[in-house]
PDB file of N, CA, C, O and CB in Angstrom:
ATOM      1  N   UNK A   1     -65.556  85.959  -5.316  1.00  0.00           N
ATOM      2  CA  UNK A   1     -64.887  84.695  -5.576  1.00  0.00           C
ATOM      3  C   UNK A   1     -64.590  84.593  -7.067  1.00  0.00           C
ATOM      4  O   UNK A   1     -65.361  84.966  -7.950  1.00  0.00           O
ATOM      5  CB  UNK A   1     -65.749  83.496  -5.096  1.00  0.00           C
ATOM      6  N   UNK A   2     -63.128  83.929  -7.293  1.00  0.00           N
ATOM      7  CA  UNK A   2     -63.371  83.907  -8.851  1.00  0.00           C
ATOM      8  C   UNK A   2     -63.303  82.614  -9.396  1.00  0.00           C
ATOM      9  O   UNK A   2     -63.764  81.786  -8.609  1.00  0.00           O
ATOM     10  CB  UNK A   2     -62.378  84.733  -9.626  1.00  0.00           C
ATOM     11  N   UNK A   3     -62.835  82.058 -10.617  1.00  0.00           N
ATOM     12  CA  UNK A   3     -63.054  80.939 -10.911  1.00  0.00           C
ATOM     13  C   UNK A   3     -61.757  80.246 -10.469  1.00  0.00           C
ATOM     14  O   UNK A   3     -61.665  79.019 -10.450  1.00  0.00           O
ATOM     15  CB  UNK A   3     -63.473  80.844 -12.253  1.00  0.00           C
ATOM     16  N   UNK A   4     -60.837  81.001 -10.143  1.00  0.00           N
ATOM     17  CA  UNK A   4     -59.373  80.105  -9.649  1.00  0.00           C
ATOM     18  C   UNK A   4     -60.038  79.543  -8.019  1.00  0.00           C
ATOM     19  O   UNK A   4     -59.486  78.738  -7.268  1.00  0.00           O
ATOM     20  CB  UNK A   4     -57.491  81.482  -9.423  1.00  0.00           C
ATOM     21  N   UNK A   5     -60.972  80.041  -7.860  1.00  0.00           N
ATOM     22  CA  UNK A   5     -61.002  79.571  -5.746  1.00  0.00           C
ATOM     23  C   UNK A   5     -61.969  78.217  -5.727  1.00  0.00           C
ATOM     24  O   UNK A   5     -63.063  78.542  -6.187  1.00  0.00           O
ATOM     25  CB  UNK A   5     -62.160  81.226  -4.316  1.00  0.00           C
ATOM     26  N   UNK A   6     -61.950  77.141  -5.443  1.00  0.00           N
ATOM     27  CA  UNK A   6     -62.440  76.400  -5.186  1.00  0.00           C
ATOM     28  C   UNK A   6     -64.456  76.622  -4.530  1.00  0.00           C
ATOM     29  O   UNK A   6     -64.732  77.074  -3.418  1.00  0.00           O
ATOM     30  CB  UNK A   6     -61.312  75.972  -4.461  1.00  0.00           C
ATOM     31  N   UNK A   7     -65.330  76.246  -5.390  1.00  0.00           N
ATOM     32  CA  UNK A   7     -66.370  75.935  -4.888  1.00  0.00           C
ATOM     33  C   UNK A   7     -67.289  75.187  -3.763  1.00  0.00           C
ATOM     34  O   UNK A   7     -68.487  74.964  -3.938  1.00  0.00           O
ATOM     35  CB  UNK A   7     -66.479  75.749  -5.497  1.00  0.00           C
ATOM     36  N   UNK A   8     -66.720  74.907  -2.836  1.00  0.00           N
ATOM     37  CA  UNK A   8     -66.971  73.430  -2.116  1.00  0.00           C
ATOM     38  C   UNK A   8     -68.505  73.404  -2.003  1.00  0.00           C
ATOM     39  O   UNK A   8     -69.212  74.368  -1.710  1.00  0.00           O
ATOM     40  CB  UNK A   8     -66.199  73.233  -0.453  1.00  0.00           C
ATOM     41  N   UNK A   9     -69.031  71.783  -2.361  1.00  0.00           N
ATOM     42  CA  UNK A   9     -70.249  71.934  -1.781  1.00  0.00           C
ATOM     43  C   UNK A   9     -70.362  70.236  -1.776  1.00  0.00           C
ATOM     44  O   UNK A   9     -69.609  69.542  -2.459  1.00  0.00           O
ATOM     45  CB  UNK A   9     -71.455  72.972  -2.669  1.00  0.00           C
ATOM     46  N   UNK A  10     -71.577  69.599  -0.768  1.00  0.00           N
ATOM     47  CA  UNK A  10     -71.569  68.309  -0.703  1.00  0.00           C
ATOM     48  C   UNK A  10     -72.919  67.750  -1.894  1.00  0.00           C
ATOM     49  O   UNK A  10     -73.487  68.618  -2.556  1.00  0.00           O
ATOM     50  CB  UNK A  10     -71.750  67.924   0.995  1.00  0.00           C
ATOM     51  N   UNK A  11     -73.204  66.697  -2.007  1.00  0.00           N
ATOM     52  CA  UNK A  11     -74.048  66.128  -2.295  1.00  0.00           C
ATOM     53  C   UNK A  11     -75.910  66.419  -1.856  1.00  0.00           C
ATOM     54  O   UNK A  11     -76.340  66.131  -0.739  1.00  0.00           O
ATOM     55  CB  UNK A  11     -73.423  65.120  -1.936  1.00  0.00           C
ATOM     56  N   UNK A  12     -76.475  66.801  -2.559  1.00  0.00           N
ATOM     57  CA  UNK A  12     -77.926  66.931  -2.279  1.00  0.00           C
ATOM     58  C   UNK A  12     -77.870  65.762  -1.593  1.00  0.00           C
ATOM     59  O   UNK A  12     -78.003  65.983  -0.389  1.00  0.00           O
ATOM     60  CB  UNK A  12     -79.024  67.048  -3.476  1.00  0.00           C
ATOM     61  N   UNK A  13     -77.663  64.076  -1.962  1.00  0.00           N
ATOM     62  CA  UNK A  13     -78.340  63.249  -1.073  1.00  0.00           C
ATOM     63  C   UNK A  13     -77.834  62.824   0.203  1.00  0.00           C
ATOM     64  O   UNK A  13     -78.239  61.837   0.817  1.00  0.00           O
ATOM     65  CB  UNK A  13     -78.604  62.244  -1.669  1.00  0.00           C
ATOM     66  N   UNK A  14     -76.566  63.929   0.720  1.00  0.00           N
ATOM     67  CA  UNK A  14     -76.004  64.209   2.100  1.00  0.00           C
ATOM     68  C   UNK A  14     -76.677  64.545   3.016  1.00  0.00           C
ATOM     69  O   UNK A  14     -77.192  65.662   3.061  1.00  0.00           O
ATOM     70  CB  UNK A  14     -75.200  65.026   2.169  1.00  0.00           C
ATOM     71  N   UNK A  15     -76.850  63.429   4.166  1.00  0.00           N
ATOM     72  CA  UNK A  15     -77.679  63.787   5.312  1.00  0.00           C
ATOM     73  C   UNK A  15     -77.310  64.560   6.761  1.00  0.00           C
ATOM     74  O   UNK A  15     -77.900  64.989   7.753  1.00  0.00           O
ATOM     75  CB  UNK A  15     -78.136  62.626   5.629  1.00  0.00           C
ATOM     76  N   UNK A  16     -75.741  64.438   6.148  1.00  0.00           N
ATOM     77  CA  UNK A  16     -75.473  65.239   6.708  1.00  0.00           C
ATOM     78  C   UNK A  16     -75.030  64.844   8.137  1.00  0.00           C
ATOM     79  O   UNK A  16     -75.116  65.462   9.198  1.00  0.00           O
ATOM     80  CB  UNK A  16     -76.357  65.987   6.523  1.00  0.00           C
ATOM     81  N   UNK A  17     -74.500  63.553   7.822  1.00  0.00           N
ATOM     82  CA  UNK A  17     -74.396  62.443   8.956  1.00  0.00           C
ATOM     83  C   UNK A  17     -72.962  62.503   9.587  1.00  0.00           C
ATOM     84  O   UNK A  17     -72.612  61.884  10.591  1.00  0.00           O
ATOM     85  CB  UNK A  17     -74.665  60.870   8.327  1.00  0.00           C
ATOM     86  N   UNK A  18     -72.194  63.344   8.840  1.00  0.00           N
ATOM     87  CA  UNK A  18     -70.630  63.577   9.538  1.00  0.00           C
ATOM     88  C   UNK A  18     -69.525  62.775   8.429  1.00  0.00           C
ATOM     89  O   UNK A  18     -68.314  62.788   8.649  1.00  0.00           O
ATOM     90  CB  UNK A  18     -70.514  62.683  11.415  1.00  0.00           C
ATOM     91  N   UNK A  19     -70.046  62.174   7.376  1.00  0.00           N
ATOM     92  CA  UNK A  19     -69.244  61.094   6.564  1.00  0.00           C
ATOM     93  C   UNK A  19     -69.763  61.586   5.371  1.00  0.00           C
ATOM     94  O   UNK A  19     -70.706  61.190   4.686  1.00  0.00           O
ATOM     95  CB  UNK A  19     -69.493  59.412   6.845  1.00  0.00           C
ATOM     96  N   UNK A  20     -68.978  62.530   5.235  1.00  0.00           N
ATOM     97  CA  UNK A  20     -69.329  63.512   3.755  1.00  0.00           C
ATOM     98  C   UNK A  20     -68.222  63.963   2.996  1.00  0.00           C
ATOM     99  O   UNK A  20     -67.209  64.197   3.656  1.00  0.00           O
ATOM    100  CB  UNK A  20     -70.081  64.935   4.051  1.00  0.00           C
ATOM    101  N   UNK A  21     -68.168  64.125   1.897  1.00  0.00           N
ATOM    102  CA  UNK A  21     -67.086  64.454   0.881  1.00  0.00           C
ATOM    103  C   UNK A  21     -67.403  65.774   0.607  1.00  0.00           C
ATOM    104  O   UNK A  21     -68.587  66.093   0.717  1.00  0.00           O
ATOM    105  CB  UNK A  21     -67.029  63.567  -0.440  1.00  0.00           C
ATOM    106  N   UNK A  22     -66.679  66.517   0.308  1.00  0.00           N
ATOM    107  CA  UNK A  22     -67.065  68.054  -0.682  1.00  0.00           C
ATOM    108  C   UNK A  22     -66.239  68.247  -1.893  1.00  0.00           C
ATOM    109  O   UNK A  22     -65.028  68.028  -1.859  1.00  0.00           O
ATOM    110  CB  UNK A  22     -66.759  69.572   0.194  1.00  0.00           C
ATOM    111  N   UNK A  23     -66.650  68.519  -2.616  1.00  0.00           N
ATOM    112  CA  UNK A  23     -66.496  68.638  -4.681  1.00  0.00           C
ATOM    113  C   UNK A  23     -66.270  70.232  -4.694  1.00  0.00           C
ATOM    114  O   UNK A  23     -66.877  71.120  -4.096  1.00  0.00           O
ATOM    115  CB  UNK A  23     -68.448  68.115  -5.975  1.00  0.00           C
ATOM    116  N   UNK A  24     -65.004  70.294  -5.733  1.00  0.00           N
ATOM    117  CA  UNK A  24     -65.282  71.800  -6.538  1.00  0.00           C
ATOM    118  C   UNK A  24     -65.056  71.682  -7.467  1.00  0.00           C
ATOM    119  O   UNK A  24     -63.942  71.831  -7.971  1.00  0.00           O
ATOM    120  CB  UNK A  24     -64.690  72.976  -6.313  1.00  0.00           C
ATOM    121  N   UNK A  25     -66.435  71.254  -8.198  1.00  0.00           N
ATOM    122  CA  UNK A  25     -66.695  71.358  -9.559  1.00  0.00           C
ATOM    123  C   UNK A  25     -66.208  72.352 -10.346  1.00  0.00           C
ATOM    124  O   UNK A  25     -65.689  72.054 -11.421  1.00  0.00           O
ATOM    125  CB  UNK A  25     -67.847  71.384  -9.727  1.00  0.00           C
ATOM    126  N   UNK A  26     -66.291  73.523  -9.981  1.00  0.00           N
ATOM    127  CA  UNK A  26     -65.979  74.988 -11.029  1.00  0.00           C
ATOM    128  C   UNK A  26     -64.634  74.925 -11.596  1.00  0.00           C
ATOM    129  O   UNK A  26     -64.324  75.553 -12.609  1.00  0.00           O
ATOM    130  CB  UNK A  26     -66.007  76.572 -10.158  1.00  0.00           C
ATOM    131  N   UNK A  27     -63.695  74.040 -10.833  1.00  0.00           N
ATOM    132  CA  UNK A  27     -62.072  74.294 -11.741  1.00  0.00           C
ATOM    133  C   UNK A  27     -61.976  73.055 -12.733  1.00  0.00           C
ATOM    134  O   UNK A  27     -60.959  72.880 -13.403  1.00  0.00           O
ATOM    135  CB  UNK A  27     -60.399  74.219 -10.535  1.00  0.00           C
ATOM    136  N   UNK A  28     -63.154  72.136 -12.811  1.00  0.00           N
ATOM    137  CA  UNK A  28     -62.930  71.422 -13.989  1.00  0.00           C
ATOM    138  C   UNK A  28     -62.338  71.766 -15.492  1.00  0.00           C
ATOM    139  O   UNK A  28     -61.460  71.254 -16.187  1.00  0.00           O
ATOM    140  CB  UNK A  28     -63.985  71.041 -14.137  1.00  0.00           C
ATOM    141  N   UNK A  29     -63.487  73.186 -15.707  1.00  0.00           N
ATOM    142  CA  UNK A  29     -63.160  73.549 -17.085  1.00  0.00           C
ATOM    143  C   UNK A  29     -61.754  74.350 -17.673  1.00  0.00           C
ATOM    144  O   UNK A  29     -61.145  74.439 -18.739  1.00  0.00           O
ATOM    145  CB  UNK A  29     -64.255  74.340 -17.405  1.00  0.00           C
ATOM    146  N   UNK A  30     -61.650  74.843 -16.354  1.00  0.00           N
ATOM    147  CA  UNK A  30     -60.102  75.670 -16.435  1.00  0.00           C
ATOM    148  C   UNK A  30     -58.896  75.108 -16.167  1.00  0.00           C
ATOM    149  O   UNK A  30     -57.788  75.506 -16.525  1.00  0.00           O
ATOM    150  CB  UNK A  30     -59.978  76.744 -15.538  1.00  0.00           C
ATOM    151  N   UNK A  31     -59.203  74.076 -15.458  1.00  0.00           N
ATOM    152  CA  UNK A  31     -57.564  73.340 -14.287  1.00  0.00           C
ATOM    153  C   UNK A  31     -57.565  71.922 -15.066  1.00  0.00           C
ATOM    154  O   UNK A  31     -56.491  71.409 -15.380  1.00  0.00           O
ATOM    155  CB  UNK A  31     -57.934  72.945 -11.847  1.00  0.00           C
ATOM    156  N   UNK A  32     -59.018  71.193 -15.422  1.00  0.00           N
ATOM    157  CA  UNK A  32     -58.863  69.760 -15.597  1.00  0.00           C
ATOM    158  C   UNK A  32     -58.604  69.233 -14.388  1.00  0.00           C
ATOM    159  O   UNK A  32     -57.576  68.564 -14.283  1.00  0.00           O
ATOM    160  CB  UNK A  32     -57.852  69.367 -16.518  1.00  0.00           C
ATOM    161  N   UNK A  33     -59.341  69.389 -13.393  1.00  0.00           N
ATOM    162  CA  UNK A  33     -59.028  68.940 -11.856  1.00  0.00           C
ATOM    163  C   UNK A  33     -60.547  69.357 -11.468  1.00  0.00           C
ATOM    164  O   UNK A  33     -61.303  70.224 -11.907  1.00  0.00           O
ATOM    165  CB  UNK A  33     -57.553  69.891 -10.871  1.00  0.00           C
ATOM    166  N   UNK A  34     -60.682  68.276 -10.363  1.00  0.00           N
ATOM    167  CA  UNK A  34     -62.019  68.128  -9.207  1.00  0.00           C
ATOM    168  C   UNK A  34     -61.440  67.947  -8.115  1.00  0.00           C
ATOM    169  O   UNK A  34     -61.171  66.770  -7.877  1.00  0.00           O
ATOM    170  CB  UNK A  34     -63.120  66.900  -9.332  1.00  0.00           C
ATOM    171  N   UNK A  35     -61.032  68.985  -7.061  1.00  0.00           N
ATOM    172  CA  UNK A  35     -60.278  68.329  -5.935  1.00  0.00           C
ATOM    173  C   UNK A  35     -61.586  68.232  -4.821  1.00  0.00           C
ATOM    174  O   UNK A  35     -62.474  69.068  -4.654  1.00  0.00           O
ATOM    175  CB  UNK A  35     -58.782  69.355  -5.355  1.00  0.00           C
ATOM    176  N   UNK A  36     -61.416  67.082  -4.207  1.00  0.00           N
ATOM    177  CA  UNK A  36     -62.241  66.521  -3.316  1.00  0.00           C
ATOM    178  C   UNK A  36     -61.611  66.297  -2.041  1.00  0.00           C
ATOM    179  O   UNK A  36     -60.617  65.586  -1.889  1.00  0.00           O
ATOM    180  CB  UNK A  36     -62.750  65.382  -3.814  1.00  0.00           C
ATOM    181  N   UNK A  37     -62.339  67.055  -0.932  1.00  0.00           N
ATOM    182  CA  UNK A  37     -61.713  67.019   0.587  1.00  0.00           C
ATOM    183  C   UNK A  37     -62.746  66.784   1.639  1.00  0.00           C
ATOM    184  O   UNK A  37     -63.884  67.212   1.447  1.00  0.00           O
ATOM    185  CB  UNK A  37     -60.985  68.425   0.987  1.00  0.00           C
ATOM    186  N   UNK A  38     -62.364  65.955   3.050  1.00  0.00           N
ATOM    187  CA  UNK A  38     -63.332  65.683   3.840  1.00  0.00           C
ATOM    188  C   UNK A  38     -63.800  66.647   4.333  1.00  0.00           C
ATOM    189  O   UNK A  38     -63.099  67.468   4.925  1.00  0.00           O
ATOM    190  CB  UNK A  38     -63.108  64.945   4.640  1.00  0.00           C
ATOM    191  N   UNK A  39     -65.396  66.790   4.169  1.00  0.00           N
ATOM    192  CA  UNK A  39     -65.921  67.596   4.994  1.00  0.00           C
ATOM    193  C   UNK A  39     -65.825  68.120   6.315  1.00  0.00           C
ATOM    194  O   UNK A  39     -66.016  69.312   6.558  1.00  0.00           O
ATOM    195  CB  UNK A  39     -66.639  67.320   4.953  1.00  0.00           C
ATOM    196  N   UNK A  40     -65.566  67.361   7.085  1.00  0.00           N
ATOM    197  CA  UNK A  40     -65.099  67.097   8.875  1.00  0.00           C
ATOM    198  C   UNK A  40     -63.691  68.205   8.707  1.00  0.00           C
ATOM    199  O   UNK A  40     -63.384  69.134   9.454  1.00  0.00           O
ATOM    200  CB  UNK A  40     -64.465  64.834   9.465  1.00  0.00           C
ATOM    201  N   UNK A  41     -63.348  67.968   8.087  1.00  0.00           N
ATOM    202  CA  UNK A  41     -61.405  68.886   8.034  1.00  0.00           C
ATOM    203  C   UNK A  41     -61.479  69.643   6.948  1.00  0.00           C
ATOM    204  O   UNK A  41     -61.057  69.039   5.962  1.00  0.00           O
ATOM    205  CB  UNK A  41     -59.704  67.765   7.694  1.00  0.00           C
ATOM    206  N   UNK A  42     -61.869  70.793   6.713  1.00  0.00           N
ATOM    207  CA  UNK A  42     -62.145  71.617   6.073  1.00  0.00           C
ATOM    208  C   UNK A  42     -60.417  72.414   5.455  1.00  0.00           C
ATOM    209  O   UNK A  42     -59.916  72.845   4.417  1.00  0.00           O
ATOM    210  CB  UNK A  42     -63.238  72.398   7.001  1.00  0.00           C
ATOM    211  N   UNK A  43     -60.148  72.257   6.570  1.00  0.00           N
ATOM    212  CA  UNK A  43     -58.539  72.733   5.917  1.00  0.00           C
ATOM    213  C   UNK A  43     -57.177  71.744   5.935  1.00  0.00           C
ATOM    214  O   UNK A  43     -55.990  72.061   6.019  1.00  0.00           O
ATOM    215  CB  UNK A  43     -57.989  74.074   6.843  1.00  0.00           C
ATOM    216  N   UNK A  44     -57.803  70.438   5.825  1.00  0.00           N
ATOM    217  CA  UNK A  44     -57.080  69.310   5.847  1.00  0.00           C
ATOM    218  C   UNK A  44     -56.341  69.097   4.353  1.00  0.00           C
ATOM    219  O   UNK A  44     -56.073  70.090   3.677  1.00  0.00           O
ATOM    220  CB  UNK A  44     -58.055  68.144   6.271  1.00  0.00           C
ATOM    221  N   UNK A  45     -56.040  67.794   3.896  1.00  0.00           N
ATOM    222  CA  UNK A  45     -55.710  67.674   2.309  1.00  0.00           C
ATOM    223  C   UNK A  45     -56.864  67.612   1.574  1.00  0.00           C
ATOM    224  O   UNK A  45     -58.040  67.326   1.801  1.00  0.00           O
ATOM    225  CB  UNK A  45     -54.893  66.431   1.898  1.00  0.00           C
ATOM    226  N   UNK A  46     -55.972  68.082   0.289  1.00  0.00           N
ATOM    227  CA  UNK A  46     -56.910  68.003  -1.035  1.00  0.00           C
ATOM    228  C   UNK A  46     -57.245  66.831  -2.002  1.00  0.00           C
ATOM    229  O   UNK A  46     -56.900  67.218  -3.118  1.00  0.00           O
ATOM    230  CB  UNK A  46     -56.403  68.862  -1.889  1.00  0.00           C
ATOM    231  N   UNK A  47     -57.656  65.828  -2.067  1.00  0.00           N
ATOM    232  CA  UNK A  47     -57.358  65.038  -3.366  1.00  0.00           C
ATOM    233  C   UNK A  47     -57.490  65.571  -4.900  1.00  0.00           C
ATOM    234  O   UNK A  47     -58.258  64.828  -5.513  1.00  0.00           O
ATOM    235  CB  UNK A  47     -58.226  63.936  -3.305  1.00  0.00           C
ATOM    236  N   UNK A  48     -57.047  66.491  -5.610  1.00  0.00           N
ATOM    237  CA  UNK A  48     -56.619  66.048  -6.799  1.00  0.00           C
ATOM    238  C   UNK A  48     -57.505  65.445  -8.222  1.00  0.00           C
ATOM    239  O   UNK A  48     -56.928  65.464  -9.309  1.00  0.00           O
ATOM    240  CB  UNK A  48     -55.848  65.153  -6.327  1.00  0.00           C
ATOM    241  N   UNK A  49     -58.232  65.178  -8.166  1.00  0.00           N
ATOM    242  CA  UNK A  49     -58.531  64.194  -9.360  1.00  0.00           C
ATOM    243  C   UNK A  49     -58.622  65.027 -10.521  1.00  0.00           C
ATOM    244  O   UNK A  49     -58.818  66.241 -10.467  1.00  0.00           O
ATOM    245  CB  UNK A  49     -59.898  63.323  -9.214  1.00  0.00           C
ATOM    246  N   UNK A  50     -58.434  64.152 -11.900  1.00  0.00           N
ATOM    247  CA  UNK A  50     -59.133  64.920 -13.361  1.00  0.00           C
ATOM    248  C   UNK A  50     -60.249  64.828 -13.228  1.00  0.00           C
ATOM    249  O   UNK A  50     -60.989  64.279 -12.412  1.00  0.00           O
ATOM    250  CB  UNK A  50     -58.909  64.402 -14.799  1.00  0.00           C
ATOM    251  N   UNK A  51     -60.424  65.680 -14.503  1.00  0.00           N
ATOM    252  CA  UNK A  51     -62.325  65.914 -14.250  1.00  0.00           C
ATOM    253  C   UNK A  51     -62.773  64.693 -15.023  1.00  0.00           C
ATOM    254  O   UNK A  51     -63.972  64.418 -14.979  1.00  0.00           O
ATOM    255  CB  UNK A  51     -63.237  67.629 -15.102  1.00  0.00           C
ATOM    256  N   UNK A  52     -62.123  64.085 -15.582  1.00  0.00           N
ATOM    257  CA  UNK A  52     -62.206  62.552 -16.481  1.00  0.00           C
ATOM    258  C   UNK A  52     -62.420  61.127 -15.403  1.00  0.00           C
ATOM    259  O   UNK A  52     -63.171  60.161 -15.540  1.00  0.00           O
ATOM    260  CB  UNK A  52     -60.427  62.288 -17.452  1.00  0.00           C
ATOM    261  N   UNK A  53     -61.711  61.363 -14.616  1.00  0.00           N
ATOM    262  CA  UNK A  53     -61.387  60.371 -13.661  1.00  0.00           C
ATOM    263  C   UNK A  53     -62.550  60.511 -12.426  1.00  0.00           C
ATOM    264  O   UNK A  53     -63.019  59.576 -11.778  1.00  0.00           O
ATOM    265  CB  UNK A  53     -59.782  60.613 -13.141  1.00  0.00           C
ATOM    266  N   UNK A  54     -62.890  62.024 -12.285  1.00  0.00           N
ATOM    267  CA  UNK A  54     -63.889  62.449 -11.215  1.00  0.00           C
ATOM    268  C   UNK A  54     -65.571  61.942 -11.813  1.00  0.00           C
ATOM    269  O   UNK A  54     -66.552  61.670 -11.121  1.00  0.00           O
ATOM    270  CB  UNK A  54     -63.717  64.362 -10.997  1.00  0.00           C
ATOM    271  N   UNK A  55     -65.425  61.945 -13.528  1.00  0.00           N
ATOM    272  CA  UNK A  55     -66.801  61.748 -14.135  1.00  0.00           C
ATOM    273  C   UNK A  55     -66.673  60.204 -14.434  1.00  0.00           C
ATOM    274  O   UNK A  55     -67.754  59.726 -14.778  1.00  0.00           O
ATOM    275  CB  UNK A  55     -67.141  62.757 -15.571  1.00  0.00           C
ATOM    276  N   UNK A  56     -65.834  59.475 -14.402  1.00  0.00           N
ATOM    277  CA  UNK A  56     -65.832  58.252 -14.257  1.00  0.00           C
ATOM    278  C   UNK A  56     -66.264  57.507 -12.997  1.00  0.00           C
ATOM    279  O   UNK A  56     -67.076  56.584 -12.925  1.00  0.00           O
ATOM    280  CB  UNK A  56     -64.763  57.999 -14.546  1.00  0.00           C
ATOM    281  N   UNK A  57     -65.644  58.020 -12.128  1.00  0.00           N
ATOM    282  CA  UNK A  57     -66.162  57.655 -11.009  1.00  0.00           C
ATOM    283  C   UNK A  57     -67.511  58.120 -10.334  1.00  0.00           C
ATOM    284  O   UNK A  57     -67.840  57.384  -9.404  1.00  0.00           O
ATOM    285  CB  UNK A  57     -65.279  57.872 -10.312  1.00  0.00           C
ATOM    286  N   UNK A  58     -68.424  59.242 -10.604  1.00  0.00           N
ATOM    287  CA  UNK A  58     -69.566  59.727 -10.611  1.00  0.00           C
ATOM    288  C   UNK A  58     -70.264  58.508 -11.439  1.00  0.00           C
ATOM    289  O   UNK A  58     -71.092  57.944 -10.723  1.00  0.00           O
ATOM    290  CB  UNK A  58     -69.599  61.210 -11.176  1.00  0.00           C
ATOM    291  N   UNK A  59     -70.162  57.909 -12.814  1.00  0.00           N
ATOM    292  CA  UNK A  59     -70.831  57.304 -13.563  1.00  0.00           C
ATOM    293  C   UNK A  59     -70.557  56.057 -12.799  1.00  0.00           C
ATOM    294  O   UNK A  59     -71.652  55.501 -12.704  1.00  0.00           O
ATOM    295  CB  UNK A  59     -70.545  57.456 -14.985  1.00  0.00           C
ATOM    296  N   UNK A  60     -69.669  55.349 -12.217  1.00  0.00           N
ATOM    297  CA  UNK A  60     -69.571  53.881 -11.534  1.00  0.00           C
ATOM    298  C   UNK A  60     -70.517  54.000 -10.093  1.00  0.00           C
ATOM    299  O   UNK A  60     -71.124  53.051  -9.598  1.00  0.00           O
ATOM    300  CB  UNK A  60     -67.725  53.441 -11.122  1.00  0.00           C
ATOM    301  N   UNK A  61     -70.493  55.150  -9.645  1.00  0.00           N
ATOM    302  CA  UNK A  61     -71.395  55.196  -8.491  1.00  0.00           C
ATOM    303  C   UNK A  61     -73.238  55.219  -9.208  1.00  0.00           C
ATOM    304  O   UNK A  61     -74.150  54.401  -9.088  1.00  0.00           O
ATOM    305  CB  UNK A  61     -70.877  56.826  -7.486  1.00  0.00           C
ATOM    306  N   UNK A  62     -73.167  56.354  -9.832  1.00  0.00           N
ATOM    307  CA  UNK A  62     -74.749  55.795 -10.409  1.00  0.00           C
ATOM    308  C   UNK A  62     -75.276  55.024 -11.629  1.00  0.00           C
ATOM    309  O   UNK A  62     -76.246  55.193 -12.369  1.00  0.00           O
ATOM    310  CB  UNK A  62     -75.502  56.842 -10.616  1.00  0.00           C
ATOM    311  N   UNK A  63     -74.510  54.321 -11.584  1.00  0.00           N
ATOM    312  CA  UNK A  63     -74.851  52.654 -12.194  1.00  0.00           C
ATOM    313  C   UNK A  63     -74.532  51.643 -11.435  1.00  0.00           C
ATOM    314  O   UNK A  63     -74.769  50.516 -11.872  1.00  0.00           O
ATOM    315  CB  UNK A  63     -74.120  52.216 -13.463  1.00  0.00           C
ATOM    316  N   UNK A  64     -73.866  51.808 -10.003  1.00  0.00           N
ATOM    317  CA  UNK A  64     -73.519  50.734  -8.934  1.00  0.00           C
ATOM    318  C   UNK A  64     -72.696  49.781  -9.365  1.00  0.00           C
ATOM    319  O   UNK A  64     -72.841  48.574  -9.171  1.00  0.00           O
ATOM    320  CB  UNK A  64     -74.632  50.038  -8.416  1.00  0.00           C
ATOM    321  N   UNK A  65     -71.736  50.361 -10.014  1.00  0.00           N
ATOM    322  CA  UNK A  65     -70.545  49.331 -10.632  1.00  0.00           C
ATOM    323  C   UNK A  65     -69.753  48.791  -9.076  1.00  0.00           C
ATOM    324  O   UNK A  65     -69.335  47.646  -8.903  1.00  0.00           O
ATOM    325  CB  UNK A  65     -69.169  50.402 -11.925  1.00  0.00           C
ATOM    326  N   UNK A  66     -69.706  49.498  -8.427  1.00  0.00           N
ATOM    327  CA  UNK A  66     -68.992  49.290  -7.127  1.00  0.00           C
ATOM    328  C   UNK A  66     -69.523  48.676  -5.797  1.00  0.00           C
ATOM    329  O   UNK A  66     -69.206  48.878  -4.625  1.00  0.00           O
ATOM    330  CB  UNK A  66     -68.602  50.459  -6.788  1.00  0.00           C
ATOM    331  N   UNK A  67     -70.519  47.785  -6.431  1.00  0.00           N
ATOM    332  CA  UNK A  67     -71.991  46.886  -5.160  1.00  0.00           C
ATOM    333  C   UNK A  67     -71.193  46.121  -4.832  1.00  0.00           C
ATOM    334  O   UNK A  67     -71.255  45.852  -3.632  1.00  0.00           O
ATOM    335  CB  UNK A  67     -73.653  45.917  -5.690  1.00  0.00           C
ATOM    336  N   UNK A  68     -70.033  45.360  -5.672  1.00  0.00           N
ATOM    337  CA  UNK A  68     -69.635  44.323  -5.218  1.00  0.00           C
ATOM    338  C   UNK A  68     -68.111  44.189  -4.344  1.00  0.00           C
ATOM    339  O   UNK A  68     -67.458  43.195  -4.024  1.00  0.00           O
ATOM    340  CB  UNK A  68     -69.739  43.605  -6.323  1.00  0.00           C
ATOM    341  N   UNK A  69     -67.884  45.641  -4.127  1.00  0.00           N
ATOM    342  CA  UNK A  69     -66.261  46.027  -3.342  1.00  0.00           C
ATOM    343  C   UNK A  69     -66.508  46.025  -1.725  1.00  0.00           C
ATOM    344  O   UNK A  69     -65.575  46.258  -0.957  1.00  0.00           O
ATOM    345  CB  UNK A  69     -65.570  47.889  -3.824  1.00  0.00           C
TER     346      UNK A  69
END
């Protein structure tokens, strides 16, 4: 595998309940992108995000900026 192929992996605190996201962190440093796709559809769409926008939203989830949506 090299660093152009996507990493997928879910969350340690994934139980694994069927309502899971998967991350590939590894093209942050090269692409400036975190694309994030449902676990369930493995070859479904990609979302896209910057790695700015992906660590923003990592930091609103563990500080619970988003309790009240």
């Amino acid at each position: 595998m090299t660093t152009d192929s996507p990493h997928w992996f879910k969350s340690s605190y994934s139980s694994n309940g069927g309502q899971c996201v998967e991350v590939a962190s590894n093209l942050a440093a090269m692409y400036d992108i975190v694309p994030v796709r449902d676990s369930k559809n493995p070859n479904g769409p990609v979302l896209n995000a910057s790695a700015d926008a992906f660590t923003s939203f990592v930091t609103g989830i563990k500080s619970d900026d988003f309790s009240a949506i």
